[in-house]
C-alpha positions as CSV (number, residue, x, y, z in Angstrom):
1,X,-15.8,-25.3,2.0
2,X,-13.2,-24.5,-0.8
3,X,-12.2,-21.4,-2.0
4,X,-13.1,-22.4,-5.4
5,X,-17.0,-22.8,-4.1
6,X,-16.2,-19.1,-2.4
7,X,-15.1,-17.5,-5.5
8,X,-18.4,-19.4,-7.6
9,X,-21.1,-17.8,-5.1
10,X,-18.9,-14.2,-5.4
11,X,-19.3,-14.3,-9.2
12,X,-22.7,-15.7,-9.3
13,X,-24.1,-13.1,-7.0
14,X,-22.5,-10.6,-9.2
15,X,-23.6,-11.9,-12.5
16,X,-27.3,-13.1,-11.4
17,X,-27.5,-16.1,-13.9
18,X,-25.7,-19.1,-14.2
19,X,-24.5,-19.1,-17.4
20,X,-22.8,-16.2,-17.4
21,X,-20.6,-16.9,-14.0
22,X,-19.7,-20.3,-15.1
23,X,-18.7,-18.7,-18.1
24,X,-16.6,-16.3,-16.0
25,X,-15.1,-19.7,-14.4
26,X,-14.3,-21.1,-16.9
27,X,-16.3,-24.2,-15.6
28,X,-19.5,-25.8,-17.2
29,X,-22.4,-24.8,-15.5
30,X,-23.6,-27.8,-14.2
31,X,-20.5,-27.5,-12.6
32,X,-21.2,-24.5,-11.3
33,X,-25.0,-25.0,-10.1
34,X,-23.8,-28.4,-8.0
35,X,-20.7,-26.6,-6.3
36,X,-23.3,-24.0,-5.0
37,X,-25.8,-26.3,-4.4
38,X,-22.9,-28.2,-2.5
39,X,-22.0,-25.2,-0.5
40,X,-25.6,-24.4,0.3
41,X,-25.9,-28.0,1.8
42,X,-23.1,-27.8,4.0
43,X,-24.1,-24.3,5.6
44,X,-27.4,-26.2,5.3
45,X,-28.8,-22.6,4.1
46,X,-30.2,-21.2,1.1
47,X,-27.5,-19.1,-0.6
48,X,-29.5,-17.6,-3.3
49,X,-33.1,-17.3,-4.7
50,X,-33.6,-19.1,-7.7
51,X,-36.7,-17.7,-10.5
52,X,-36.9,-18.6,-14.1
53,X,-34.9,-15.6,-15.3
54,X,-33.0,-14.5,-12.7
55,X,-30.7,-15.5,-9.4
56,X,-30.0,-13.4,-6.6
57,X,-28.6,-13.8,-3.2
58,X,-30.8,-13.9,0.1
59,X,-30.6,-11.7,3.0
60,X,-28.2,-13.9,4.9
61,X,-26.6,-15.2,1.2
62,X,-25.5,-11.6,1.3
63,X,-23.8,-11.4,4.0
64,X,-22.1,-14.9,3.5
65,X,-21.2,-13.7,0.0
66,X,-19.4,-10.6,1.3
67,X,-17.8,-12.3,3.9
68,X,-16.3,-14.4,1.0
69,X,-15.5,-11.2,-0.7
70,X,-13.1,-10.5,1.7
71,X,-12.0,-14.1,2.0
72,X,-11.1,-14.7,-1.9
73,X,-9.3,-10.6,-1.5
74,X,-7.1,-11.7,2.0
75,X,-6.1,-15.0,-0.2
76,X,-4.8,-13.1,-3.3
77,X,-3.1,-10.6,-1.0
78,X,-1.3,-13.9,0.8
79,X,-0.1,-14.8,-2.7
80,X,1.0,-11.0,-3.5
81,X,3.3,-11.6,-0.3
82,X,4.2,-14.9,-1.6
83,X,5.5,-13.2,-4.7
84,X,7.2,-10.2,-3.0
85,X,10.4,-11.9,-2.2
86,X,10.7,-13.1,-5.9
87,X,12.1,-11.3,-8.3
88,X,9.5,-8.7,-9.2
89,X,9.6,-9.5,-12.9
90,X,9.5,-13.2,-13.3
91,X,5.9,-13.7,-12.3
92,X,3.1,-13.5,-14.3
93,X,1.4,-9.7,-14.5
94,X,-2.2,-10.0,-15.0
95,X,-4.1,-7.0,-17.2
96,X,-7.7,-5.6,-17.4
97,X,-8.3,-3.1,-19.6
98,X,-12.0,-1.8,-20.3
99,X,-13.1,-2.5,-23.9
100,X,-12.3,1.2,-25.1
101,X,-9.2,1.3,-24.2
102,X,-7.3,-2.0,-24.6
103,X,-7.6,-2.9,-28.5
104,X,-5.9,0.7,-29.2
105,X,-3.3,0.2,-26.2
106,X,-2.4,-3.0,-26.1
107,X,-0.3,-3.1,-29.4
108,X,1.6,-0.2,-28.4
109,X,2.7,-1.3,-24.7
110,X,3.2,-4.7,-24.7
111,X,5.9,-4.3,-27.3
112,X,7.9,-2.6,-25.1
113,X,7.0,-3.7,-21.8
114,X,8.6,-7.5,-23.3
115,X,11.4,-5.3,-24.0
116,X,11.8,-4.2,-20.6
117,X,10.7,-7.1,-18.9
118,X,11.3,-10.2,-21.0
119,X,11.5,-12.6,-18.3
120,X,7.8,-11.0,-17.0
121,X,4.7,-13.3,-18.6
122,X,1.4,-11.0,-19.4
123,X,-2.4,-12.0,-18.7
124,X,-4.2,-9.6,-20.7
125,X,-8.2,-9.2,-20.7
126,X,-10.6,-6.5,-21.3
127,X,-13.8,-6.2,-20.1
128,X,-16.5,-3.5,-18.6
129,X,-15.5,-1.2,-15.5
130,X,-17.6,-3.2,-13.4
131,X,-16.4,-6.3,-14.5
132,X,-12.7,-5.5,-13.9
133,X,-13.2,-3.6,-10.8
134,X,-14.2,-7.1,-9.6
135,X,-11.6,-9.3,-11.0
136,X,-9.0,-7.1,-9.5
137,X,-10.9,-7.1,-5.4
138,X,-10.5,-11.1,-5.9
139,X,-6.9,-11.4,-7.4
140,X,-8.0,-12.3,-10.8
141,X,-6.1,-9.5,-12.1
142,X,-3.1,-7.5,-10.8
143,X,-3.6,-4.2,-12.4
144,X,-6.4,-2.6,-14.5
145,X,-6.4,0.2,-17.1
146,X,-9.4,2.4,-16.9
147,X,-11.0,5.5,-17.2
148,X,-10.7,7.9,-13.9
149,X,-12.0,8.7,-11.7
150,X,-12.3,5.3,-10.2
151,X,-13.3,5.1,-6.7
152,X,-12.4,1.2,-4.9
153,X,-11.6,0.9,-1.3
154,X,-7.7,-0.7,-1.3
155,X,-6.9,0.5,-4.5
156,X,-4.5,3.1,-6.2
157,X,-4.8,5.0,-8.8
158,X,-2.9,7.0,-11.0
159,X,-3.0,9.1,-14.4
160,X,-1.1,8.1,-17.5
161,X,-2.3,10.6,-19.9
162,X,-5.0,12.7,-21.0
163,X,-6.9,11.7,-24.3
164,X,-9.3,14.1,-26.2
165,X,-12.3,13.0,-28.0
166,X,-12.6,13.8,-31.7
167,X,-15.7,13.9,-34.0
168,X,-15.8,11.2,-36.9
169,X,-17.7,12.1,-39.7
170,X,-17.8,11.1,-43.7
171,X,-15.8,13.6,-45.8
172,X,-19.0,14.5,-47.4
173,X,-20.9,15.6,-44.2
174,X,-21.8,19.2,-43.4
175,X,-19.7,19.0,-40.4
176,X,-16.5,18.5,-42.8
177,X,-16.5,22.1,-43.8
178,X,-16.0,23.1,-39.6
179,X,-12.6,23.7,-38.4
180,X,-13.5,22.6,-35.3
181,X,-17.2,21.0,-33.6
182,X,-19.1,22.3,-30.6
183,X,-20.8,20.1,-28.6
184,X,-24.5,21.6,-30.1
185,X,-23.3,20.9,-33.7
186,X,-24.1,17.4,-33.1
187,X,-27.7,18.1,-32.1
188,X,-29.4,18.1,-35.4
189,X,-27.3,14.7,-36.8
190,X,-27.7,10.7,-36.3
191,X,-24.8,10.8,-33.3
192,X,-24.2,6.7,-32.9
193,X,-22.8,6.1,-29.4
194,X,-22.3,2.7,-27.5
195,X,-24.9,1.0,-25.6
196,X,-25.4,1.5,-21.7
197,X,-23.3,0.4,-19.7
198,X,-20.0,1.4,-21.7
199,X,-18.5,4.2,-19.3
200,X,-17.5,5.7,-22.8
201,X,-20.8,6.6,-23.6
202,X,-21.9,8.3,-19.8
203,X,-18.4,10.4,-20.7
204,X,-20.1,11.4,-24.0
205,X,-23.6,12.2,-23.0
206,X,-21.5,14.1,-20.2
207,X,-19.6,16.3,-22.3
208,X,-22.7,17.0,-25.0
209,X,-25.9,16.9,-22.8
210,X,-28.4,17.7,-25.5
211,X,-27.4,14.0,-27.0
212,X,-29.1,12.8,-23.7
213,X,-32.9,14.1,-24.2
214,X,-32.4,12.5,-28.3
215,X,-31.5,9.2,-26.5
216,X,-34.3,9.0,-24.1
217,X,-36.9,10.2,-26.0
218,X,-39.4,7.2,-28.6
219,X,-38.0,8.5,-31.4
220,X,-34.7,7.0,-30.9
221,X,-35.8,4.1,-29.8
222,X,-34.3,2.3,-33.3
223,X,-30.9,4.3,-32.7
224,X,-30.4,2.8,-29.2
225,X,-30.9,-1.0,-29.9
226,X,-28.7,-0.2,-33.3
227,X,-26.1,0.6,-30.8
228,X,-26.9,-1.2,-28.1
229,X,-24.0,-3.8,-27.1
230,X,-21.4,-1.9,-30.2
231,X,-17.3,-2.0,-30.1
232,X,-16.1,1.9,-31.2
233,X,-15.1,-0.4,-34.3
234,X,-18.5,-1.5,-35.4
235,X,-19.1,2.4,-34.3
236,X,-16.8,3.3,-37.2
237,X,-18.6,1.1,-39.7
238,X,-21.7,2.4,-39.0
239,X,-20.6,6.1,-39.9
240,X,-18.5,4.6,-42.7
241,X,-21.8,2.9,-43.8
242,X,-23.9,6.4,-44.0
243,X,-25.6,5.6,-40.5
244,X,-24.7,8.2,-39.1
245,X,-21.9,9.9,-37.0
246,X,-20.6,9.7,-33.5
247,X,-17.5,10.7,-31.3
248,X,-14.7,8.2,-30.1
249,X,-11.8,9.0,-28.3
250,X,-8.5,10.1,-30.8
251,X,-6.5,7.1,-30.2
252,X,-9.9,5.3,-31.5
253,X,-10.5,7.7,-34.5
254,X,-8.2,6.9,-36.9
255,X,-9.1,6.6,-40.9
256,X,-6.7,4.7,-42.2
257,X,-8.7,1.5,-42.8
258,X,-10.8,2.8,-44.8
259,X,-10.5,4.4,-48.9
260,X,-8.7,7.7,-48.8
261,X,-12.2,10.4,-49.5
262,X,-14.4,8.4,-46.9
263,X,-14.0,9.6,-43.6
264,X,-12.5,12.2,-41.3
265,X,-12.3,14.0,-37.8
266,X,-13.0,16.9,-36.6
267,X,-11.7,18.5,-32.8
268,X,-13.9,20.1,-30.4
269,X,-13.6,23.8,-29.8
270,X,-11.6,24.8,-26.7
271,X,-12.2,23.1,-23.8
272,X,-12.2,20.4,-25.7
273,X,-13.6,17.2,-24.1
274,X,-11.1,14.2,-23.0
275,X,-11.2,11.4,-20.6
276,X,-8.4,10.7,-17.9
277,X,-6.6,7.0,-18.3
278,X,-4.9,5.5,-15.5
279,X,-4.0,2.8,-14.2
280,X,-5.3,1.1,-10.5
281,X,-4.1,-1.8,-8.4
282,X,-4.5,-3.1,-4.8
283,X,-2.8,-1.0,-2.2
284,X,-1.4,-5.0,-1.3
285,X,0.4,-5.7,-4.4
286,X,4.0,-5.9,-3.2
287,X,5.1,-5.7,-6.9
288,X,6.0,-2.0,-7.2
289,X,8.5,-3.1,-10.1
290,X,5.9,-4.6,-12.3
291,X,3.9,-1.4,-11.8
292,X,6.7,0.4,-12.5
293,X,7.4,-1.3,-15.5
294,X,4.0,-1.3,-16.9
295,X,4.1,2.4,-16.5
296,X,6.7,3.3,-18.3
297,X,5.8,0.7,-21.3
298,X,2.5,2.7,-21.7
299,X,3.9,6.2,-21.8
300,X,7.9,5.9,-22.4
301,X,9.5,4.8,-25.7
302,X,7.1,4.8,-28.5
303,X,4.3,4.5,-26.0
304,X,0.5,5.4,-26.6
305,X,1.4,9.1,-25.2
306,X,3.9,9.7,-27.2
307,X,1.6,8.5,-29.8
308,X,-1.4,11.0,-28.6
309,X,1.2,13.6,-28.7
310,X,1.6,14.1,-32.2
């Protein structure tokens, strides 16, 4: 038993399917199927239940899986104390950021956390909620930047900075000629939002609950695969296109890469919608420096909060 084979059966009974935790391994998934099959062999019991479009684990798989949970999280903490004596900003920092939040981040941080910390390498990812909350249990990643609240037993959190979301519309829509949007403006209008499982779009549906009932009803149904899977890029394209309009938070809702007389924004009325972004890592990571230092990258300097400030 290896703690590679641990780590295979953790990610393939979070991802059900083959293919997509080999893919998170990085291995092949042959690979992947003969390490488990390995590993079942050896414990001489059956790990998962295998059916033509989906894997999951059994009742005793379960338990083994979460017992390697806690394995593959007491390893990563071992290397966090390995690292402690070190000098906090030599080693590697790992980064998750959730899809809405990194591509409109990461080019204003990382300039100055190099600065700061040149010596410090940086792993950067993004990925969904779920998917980093994950990564960061098993020591894939060192910190994450998400929306709170987030709840994870082990983990801190803290708030960087509070973003509002904005309204982008085409300069020609009836929308344009309001100062500012309530939420049951939107109601009579094609609002594009991401698919499900983005926790933008639960924040959105949260803040203007009439877009809910349009969403579940048939008559969207068209809508909802059109969005189904989208960045809050292709979002933009798709209101700069005519398609429609939708809400993205401001750091996301910029115009400028499109012809001057296409699009615009509009801010909700008072109280104003916004989402919460902060940072969480294991209550084990020795490396209060790094954290430190990541900190003040994101909201010191010429920062993304200084940015949102202006």
């Amino acid at each position: 038993m290896t703690l590679t084979e641990l780590r295979y059966i953790v990610t393939l009974a979070q991802e059900e399917h083959f293919g997509r935790a080999a893919e998170r391994c990085f291995v092949s998934q042959p690979t992947l199927s003969i390490a488990v099959k390995k590993l079942e062999e050896e414990l001489d019991v059956a790990l998962f239940e295998r059916s033509k479009t989906r894997v999951h684990p059994t009742p005793l798989g379960e338990k083994i899986v979460a017992q390697a949970q806690i394995a593959l999280e007491q390893t990563a903490a071992i290397k966090d104390l390995a690292t402690a004596g070190k000098d906090q900003l030599s080693s590697p920092l790992k980064i998750g950021a959730i899809f809405t939040i990194g591509p409109y981040l990461f080019p204003h941080f990382i300039p100055e956390l190099q600065k700061s910390a040149k010596q410090m390498p940086l792993y950067i990812e993004e990925g969904y909620t779920a998917t980093l909350r994950h990564r960061l249990r098993n020591g894939e990643l060192d910190v994450i930047i998400v929306a709170l609240p987030f709840t994870e037993a082990d983990v801190v959190t803290q708030a960087l900075y509070e973003e509002p979301f904005e309204v982008l519309i085409p300069v020609d829509h009836p929308l344009a000629e309001k100062t500012h949007i309530e939420p049951s403006d939107l109601d009579d209008y094609n609002v594009l939002l991401l698919g499900e499982g983005h926790c933008f779009r639960d924040q959105i549906l949260e803040a203007c609950p009439n877009l809910q009932a349009k969403f579940d009803s048939s008559s969207t149904t068209t809508l909802q695969a059109a969005t189904e899977g989208s960045s809050l890029e292709t979002l933009r394209h798709m209101v700069a296109s005519g398609l429609g309009i939708t809400v993205l938070p401001q750091s996301a809702a910029g115009t400028s890469h499109y012809a001057q007389g296409v699009l615009t924004t509009r801010s909700f009325s008072d109280p104003a919608p916004t989402r919460t972004v902060g940072l969480a890592w294991r209550a084990s990571f020795p490396r209060h420096q790094a954290i430190d230092a990541l900190r003040s990258a994101i909201c010191d300097g010429h920062g993304i909060c200084t940015i949102l400030e202006r």
